[in-house]
C-alpha atoms as a printed R data frame, in Angstrom:
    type eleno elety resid chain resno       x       y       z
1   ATOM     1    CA   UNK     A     1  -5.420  16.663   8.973
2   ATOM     2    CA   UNK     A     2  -3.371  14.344   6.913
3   ATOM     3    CA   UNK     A     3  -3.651  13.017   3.134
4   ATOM     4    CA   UNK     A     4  -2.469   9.940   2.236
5   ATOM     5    CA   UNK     A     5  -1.255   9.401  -1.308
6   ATOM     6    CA   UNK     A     6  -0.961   6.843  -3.503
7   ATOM     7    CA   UNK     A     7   0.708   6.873  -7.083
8   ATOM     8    CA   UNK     A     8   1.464   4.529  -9.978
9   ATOM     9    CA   UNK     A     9  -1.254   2.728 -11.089
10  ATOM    10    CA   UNK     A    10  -1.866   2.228 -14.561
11  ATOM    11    CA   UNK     A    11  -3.073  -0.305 -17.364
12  ATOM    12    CA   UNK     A    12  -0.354  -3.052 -17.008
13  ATOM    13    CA   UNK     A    13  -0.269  -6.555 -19.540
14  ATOM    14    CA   UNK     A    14  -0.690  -9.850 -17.810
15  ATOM    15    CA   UNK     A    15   3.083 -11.198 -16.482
16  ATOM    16    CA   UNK     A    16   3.934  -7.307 -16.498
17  ATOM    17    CA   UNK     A    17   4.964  -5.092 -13.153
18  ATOM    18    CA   UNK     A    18   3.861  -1.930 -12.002
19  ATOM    19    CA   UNK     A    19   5.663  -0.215  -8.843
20  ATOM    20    CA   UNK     A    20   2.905   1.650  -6.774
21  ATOM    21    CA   UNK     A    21   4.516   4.686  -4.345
22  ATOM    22    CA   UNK     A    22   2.643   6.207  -0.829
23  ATOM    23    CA   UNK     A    23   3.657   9.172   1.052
24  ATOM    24    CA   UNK     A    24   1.732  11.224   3.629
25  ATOM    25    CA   UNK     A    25   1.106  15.047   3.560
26  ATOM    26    CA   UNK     A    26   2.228  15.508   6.904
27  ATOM    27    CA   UNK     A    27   5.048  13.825   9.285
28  ATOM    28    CA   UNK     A    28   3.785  11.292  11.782
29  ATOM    29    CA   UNK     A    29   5.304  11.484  15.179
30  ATOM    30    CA   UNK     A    30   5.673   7.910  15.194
31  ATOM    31    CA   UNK     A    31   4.038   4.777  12.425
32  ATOM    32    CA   UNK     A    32   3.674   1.897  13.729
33  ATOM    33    CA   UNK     A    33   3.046  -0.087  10.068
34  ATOM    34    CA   UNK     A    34   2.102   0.985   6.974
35  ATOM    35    CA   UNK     A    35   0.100  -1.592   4.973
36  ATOM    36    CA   UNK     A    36  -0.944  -1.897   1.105
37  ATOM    37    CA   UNK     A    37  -4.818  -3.576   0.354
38  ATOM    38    CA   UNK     A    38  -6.602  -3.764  -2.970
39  ATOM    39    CA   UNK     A    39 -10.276  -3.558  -3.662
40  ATOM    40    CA   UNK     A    40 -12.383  -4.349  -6.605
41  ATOM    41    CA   UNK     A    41 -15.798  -2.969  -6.833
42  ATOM    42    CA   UNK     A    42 -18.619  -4.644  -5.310
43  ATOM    43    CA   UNK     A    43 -15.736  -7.039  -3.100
44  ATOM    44    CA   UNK     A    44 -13.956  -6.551   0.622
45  ATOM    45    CA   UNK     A    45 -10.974  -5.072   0.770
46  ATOM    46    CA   UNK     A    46  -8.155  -7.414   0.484
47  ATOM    47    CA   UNK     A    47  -4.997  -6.938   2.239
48  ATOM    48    CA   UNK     A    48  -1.865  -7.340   0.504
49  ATOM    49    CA   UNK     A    49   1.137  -6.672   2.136
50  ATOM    50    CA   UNK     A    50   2.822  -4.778   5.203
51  ATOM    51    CA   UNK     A    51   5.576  -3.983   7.148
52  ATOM    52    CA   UNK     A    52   6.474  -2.227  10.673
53  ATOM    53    CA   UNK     A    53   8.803  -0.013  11.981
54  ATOM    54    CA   UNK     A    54  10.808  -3.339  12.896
55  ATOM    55    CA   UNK     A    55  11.337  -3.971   9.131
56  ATOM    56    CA   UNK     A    56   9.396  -6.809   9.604
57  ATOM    57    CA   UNK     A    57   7.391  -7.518   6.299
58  ATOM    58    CA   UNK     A    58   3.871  -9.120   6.035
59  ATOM    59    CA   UNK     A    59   2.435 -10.851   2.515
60  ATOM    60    CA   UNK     A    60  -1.223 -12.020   1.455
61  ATOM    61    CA   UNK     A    61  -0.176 -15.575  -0.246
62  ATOM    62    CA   UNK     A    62  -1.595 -14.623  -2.931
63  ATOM    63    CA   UNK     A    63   1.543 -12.569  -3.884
64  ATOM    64    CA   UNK     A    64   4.095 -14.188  -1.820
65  ATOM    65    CA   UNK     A    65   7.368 -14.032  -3.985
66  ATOM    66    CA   UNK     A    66   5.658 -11.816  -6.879
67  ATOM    67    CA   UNK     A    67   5.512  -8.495  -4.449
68  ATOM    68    CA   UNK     A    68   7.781  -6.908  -2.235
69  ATOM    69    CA   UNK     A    69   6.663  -4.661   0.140
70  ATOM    70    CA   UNK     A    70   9.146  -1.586   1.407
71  ATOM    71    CA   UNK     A    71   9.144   1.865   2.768
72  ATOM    72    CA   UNK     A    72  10.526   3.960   5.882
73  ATOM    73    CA   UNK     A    73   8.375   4.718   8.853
74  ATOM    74    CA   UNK     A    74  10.303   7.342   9.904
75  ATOM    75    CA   UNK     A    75   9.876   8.756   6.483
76  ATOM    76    CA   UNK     A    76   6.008   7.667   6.192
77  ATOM    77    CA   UNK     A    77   6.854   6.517   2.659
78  ATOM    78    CA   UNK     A    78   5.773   3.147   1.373
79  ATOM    79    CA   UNK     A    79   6.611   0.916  -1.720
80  ATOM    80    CA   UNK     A    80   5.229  -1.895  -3.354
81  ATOM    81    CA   UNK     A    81   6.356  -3.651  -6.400
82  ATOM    82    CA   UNK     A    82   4.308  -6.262  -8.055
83  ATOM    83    CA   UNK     A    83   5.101  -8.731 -10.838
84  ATOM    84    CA   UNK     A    84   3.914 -11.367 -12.607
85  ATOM    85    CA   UNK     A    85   0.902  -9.445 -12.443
86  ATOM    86    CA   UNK     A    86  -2.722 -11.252 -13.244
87  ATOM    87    CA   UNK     A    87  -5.471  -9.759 -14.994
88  ATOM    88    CA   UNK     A    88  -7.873 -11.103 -11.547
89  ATOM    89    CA   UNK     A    89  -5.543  -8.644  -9.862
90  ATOM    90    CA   UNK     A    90  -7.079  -5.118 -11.226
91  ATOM    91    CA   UNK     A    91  -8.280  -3.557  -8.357
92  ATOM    92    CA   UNK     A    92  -8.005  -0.083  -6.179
93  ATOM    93    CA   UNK     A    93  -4.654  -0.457  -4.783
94  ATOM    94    CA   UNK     A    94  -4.484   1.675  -1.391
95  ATOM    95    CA   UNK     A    95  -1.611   2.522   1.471
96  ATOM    96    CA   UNK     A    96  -2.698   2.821   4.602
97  ATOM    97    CA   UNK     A    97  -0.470   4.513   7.882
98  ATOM    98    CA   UNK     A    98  -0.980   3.052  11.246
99  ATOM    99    CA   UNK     A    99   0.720   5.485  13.824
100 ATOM   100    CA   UNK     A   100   0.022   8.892  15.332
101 ATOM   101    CA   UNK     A   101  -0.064  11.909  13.983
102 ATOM   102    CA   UNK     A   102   0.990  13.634  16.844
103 ATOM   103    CA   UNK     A   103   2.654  13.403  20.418
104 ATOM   104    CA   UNK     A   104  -0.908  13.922  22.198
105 ATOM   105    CA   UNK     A   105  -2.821  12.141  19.147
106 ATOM   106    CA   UNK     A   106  -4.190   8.525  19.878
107 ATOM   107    CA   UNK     A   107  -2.786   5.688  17.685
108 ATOM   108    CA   UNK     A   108  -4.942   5.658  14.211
109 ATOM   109    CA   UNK     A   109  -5.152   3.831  10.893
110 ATOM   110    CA   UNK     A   110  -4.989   6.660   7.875
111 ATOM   111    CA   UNK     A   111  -5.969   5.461   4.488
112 ATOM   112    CA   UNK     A   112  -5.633   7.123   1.132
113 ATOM   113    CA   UNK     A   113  -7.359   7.168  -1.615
114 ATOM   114    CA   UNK     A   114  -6.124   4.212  -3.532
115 ATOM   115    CA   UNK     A   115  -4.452   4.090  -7.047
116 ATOM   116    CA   UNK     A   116  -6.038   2.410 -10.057
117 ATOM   117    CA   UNK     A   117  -4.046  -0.613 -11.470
118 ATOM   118    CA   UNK     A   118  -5.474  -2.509 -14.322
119 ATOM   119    CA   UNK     A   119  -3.878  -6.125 -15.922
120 ATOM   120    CA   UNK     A   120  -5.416  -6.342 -19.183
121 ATOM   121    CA   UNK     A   121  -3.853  -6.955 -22.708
């Protein structure tokens, strides 16, 4: 079993930033991508930016040029630093690790939990 974890959310004023951190509880044997989405109650999931064990990075237009998206798959971390933030963009803010867990495991999609960021004055 493996936990994915999220952390940095928080109550952020419009035009601020907010760096949000994800890690896994256990080593993967190999990630493919790890991937950031957002969700606000009562709406689909929303996804907001990626990137592979390339380095290849992935962005929702939405927050082209406001977020970057970064991490190490070898490392199963995962960063993503938003600015310019918008008070539309409160939302559940969650990391998810494509990969497998181990050498005999099939290739699966982890999620964690998701981190609470709010954009409010």
């Amino acid at each position: 079993q493996v936990e994915i974890m999220e952390s940095g959310g928080g109550l952020v004023q419009p035009g601020g930033s907010l760096k949000l951190s994800c890690s896994a509880s256990t080593l993967f044997f190999g990630v493919q991508t790890m991937a950031w989405y957002r969700q606000v109650p009562g709406q689909e999931r929303e996804f907001v930016a990626s990137f592979n064990h390339f380095g290849e990075t992935d962005y929702a237009d939405s927050v082209k040029g406001r977020f970057t998206v970064s991490g190490d798959t070898l490392k199963n971390t995962a960063t993503l630093e938003m600015g310019s933030l918008k008070p539309k963009e409160t939302a559940s803010y969650s990391c998810n690790v494509d990969g497998r867990l181990t050498e005999s495991a099939g290739r699966k999609t982890y999620w964690g939990k998701g981190t609470l960021v709010t954009v409010a004055s």
